[in-house]
C-alpha positions as a printed Julia matrix, in Angstrom:
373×3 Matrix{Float64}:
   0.0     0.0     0.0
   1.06    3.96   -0.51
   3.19    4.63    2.9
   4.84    1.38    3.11
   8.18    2.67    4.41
  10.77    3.68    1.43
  13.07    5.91    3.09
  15.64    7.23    2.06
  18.59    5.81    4.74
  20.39    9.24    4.93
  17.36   10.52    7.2
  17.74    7.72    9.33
  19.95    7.25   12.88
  23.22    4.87   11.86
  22.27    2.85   14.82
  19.95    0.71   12.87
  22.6     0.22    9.91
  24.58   -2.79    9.31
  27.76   -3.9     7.52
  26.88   -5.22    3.59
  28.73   -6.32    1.17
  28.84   -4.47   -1.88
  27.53   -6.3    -4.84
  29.47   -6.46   -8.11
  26.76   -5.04  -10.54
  27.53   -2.16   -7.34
  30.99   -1.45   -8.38
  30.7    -1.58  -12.02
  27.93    1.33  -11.66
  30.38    3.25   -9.55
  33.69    2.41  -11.75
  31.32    3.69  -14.95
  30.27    7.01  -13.27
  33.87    7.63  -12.21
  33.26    7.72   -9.02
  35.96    4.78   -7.51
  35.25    2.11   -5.21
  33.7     0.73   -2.22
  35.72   -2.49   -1.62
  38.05   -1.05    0.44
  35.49    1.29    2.61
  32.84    0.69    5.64
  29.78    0.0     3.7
  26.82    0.05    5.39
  23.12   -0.52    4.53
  20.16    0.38    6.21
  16.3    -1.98    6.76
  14.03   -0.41    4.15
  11.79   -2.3     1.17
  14.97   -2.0    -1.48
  18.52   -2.8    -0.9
  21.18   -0.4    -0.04
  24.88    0.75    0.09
  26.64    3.93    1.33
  30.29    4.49    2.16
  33.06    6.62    0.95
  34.59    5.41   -2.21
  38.56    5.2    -2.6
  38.3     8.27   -4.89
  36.4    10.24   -1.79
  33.12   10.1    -2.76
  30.78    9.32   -0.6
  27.77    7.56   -2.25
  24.54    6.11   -1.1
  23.31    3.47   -3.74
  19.84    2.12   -3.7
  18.75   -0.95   -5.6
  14.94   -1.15   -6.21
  13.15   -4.06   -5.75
   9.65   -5.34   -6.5
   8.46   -7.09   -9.52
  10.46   -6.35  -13.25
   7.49   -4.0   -13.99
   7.06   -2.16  -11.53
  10.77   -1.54  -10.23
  11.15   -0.57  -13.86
   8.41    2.06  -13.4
   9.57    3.09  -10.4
  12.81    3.92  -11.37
  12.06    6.03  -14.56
   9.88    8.38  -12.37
  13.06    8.84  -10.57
  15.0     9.31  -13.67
  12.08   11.6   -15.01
  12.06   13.83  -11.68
  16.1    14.58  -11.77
  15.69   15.25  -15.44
  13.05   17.77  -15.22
  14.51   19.44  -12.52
  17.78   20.12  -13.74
  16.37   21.12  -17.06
  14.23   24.0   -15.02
  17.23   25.71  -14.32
  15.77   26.26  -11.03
  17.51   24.97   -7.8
  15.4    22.37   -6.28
  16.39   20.92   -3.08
  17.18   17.17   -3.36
  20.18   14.63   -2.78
  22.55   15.28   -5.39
  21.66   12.3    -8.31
  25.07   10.66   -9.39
  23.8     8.26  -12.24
  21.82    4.59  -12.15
  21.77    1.89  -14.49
  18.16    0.81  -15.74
  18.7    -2.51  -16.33
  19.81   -3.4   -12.4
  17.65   -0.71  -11.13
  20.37    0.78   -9.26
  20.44    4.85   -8.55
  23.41    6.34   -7.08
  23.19   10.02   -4.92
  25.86   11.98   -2.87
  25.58   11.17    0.77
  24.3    13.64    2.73
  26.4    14.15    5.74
  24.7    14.55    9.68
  20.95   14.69    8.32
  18.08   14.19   10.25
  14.42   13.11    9.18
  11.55   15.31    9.1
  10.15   12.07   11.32
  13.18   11.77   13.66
  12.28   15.87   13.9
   8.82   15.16   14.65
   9.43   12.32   17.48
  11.67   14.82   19.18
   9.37   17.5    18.82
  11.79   19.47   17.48
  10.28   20.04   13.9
   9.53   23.91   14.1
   6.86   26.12   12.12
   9.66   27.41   10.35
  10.51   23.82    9.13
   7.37   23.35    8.41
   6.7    26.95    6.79
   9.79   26.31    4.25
   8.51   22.42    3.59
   5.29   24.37    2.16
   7.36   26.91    0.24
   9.48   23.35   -1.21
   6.51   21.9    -1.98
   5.11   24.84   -4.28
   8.29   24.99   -6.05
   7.47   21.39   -7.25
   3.83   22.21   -8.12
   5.58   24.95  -10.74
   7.79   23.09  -11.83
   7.65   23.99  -15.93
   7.22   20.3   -17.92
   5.93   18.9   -21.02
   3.95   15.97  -21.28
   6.77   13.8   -22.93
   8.66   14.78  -19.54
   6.87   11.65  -17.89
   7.6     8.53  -19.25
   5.38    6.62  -16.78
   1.81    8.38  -17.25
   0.14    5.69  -15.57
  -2.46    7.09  -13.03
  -1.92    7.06   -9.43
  -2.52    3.68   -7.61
  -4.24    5.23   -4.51
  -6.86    4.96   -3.03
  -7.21    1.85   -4.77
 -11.22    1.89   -5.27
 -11.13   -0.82   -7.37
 -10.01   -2.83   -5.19
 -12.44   -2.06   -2.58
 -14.65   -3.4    -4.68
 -13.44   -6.44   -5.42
  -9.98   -7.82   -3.26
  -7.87   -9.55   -5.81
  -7.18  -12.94   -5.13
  -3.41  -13.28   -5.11
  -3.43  -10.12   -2.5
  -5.9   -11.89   -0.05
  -4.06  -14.99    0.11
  -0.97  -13.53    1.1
  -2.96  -10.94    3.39
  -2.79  -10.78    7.26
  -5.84  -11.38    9.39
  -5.94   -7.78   10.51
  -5.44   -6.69    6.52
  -8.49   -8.69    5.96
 -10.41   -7.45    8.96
  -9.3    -3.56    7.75
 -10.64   -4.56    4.09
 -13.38   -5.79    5.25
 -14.22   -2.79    7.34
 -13.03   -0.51    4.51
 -15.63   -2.58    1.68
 -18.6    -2.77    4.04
 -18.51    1.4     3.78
 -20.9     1.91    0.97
 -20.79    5.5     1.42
 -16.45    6.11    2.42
 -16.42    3.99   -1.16
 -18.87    6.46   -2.65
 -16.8     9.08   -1.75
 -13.26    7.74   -2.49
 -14.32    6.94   -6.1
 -16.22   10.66   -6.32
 -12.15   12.0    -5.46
 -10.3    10.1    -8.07
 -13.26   10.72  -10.86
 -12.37   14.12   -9.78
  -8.91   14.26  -11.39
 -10.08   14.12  -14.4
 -11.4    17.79  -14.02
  -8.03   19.44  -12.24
  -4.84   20.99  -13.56
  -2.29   18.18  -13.46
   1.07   19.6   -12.26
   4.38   17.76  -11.11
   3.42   16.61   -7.9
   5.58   14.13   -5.3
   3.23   11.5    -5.04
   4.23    9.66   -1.67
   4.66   12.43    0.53
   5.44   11.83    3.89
   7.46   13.5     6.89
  10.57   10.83    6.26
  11.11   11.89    2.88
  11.97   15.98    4.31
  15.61   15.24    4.87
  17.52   18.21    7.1
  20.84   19.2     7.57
  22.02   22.5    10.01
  22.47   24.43    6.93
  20.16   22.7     4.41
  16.54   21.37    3.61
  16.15   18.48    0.8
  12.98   16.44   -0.37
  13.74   12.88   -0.94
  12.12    9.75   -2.62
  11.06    9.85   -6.03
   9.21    6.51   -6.95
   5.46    7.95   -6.96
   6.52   11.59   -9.23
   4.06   11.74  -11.86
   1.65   14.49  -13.16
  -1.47   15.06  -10.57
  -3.87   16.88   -8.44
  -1.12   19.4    -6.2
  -3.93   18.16   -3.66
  -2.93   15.09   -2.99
   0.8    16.5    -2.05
  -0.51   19.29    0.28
  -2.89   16.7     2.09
  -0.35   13.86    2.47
   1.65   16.4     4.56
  -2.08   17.31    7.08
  -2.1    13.88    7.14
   0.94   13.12    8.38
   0.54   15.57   11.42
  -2.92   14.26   12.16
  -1.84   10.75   12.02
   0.5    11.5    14.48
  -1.6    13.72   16.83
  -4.19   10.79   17.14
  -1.27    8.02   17.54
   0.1    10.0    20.77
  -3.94    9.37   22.07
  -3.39    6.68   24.51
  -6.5     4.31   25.36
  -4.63    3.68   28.77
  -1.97    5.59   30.77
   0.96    3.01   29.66
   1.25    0.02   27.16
   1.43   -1.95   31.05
  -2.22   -4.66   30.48
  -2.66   -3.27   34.19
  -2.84    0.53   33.86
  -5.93    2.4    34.25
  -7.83    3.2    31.3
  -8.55    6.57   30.26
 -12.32    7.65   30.27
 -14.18    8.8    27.21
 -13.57   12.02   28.39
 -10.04   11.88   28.88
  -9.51   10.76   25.75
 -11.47   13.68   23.97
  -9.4    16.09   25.96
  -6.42   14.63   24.88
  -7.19   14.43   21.6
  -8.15   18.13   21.74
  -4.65   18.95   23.27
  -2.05   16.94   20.42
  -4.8    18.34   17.59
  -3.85   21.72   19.34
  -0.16   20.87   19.42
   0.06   20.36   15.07
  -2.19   22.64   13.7
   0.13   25.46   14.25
   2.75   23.06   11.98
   0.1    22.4     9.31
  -1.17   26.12    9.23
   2.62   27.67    8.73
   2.85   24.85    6.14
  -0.21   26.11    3.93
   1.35   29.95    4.93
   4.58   28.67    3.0
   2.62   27.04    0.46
   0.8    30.08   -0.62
   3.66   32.52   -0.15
   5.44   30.46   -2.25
   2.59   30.55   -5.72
   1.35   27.05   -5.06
  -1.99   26.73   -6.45
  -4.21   27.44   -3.95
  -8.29   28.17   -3.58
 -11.3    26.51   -2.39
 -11.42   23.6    -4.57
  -7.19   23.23   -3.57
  -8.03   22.92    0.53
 -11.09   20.69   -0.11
  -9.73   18.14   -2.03
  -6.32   18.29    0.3
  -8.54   17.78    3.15
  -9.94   14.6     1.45
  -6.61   13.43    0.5
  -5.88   14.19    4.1
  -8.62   11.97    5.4
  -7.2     9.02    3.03
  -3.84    9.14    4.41
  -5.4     8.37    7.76
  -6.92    5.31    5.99
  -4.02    4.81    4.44
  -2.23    4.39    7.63
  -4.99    2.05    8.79
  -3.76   -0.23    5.9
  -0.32   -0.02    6.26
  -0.65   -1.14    9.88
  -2.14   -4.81    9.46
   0.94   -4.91    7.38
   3.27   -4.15   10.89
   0.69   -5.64   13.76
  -1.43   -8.89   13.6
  -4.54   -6.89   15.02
  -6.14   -3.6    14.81
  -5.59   -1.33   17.88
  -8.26    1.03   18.94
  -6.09    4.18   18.46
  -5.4     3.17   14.87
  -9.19    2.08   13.86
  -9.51    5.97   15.5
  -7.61    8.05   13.16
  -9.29    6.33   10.62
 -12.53    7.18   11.6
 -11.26   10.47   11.8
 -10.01   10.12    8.0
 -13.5     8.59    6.95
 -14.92   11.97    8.47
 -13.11   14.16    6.9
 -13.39   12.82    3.53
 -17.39   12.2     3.66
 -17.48   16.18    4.25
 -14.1    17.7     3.78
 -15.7    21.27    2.88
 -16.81   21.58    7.14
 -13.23   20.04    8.17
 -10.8    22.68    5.99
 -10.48   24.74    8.97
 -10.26   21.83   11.44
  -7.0    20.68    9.5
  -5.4    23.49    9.63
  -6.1    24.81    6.1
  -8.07   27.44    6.76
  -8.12   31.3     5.21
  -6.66   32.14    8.72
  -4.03   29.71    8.44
C-alpha cells in the first residue's frame, strides 16, 4: 500500500545500519560514473523495502546506492519516475532541493546520490518534537516549487495514473493479495468494503482528477522523505513523481501531522495490560490537546505554500482535506501490514479520516487549512 516505508537511509539514525557487502553489478555502476570504489570502505546498509549501500569510495566520494526491488514491472516504473524527476529538474534551471543524483543503471535498477552528511528526518524531527513552524513553513514553500515546476507531457515517461486509493479494489480484493494478506489486513478490508458510502466518496475523489490541472506533484509524501541538515533542507524519494492533483501533495503532509496527533492518544496511561484506562472524556481532551499541538505546523505549512505561488483556492483545501482523510486510511492499511490486530487508536484516526473525507468542505479549517491559516 502507498506509505509502506521507502526511506531514504540518509534521514535515518546509523544505529539501525549494518555492515553489507557491496555487490558487483555495485561497483561496475560506480567504476562507470567515475566515481571509484567501495571495496576497500565501511559500507553500510540500512532496513528499508529495497537494498542499499553507502560508504566513501577510494576516490572520496561518498555515495549512497539504492537498488529497487519489487516485480520487473514495476521496479522498472519506479525507477524512470526517478530518472524523469532529476531530469526535469535540472532542465528547469531552477535549484530544487534534493540529494545530489550521481547516475543509475536501468537494467539493475540501481540509482546512485551523494551522501548527505549529519541529516536528520523530518520524522526523527517530529518524534523529538523538534520540527519547528519554520521547518514546516519552508517544507510548504518546497513543496510549491514542485507544483511549478515547468514540464511537457513527454517529460513523464510513466503516465500511468496514481494507484491510490485503490477503489477498485475495494470493490473487489484480488485474489493473489488476499491470500498472502494478514488477518488484521483482511479485517481492515473488510471494514473498509462494508462502507458503501467512504467507497462512494473515495471513487467521487479520483473521478475528480479528471477535471483538475495536473502539475508535477511528489506522489508519496510523507514527513521521512523531508531530509535536514544544520544548513540545508532536501525532499527525498522519487518513486510515486508523476503528473497530478497538487492536492494530494498538500494533504499527504495534514495527514501526516494528524496521524501523528491521534497516535500520541493513549487508550490507557501506559502500554502496562494493568494501567488504568482513560475515560471517554479523557480521551477527547487529549485528543483536543495533540490536535492543538500540530495545527500550528500544518497552518505555517499552507502559509509557505501560498507565499510560495502554489496553487491554492477553495477547490485546492477541499480536495487536500480529502486526500488528508485518506492518508489516515491509508495508515490504517499499512498497519495490518506491521501488527497482527487492529488497535483502537489506529481504527480511530481512521474514523477520523472517513470523516473528513465524507465532508471535507466543514473540516478545511479543522486541518489546519483554513483562510486564517
Amino acid at each position: 500500500m502507498a506509505g509502506e516505508k521507502n526511506t531514504h537511509p540518509q534521514g535515518r539514525s546509523s544505529a539501525s545500519a549494518v555492515d553489507k557487502p557491496v555487490d558487483a553489478t555495485v561497483e561496475q555502476l560506480l567504476a562507470r560514473l567515475r566515481l571509484g570504489s567501495l571495496s576497500a570502505s565501511d559500507v553500510y546498509s540500512y532496513p528499508g523495502r529495497n537494498d542499499n549501500w553507502s560508504g566513501i569510495t577510494d576516490t572520496g566520494d561518498s555515495v549512497f546506492v539504492k537498488q529497487l526491488k519489487g516485480s520487473s514491472g514495476e521496479s522498472l516504473k519506479r525507477y524512470r519516475r526517478v530518472v524523469s524527476f532529476e531530469r526535469l529538474a535540472a532542465r528547469s534551471g531552477r535549484p530544487f532541493p534534493r540529494p545530489e543524483f550521481l547516475g543509475g543503471d536501468e537494467e539493475r535498477r540501481l540509482l546512485v546520490f551523494r551522501m548527505l552528511d549529519d541529516v536528520r528526518s523530518g520524522s526523527e524531527l517530529a518524534v523529538a518534537e523538534e520540527f519547528t513552524e519554520s521547518m514546516s513553513e519552508r517544507a510548504g514553500r518546497t513543496l510549491a516549487a514542485l507544483h511549478q515546476l515547468p514540464f511537457r507531457e513527454q517529460d513523464f515517461t510513466e503516465a500511468d495514473p496514481h494507484p491510490y486509493p485503490p477503489v477498485a479494489d475495494l470493490r473487489s480484493l484480488p485474489l493473489e493479495l488476499y491470500i498472502n494478506a494478514t488477518g488484521a489486513f483482511v479485517q481492515a478490508w473488510g471494514l473498509l468494503q462494508r462502507d458503501a458510502a467512504l467507497l462512494d466518496e473515495l471513487e467521487r475523489l479520483r473521478a475528480g482528477e479528471a477535471g483538475v490541472a495536473r502539475v508535477p506533484i511528489h506522489g508519496d509524501l510523507r514527513l521521512d522523505q523531508f531530509l535536514l541538515t544544520d544548513t540545508a533542507f532536501y525532499v527525498n524519494d522519487w518513486e510515486e513523481f508523476r503528473l497530478g492533483d497538487p492536492a494530494r501533495d498538500v494533504g499527504a503532509y495534514v495527514g501526516e501531522w494528524l496521524h501523528r496527533a491521534v497516535l500520541r492518544i493513549p487508550a490507557q496511561e501506559t502500554d502496562d495490560a494493568f494501567s488504568a484506562v482513560l475515560t471517554h472524556e479523557e480521551v477527547v481532551a487529549r485528543g483536543a490537546e495533540e490536535l492543538a499541538r500540530v495545527l500550528p505546523l500544518v497552518s505555517a505549512f499552507h502559509r509557505g505554500y501560498r507565499a510560495g505561488g502554489g496553487p491554492d483556492g477553495d477547490g485546492l483545501v477541499v480536495r487536500a482535506t480529502s486526500y488528508a482523510g485518506w492518508h489516515l486510511i491509508d495508515r490504517l492499511i499499512a498497519s495490518t501490514r506491521e501488527s497482527g490486530r487492529l488497535s483502537a487508536i489506529v481504527r480511530a484516526a481512521a474514523g477520523i479520516g472517513r470523516t473528513a473525507l465524507l465532508d471535507p468542505r466543514s473540516f478545511v479549517s479543522t486541518v489546519g487549512l483554513g483562510e486564517g491559516s
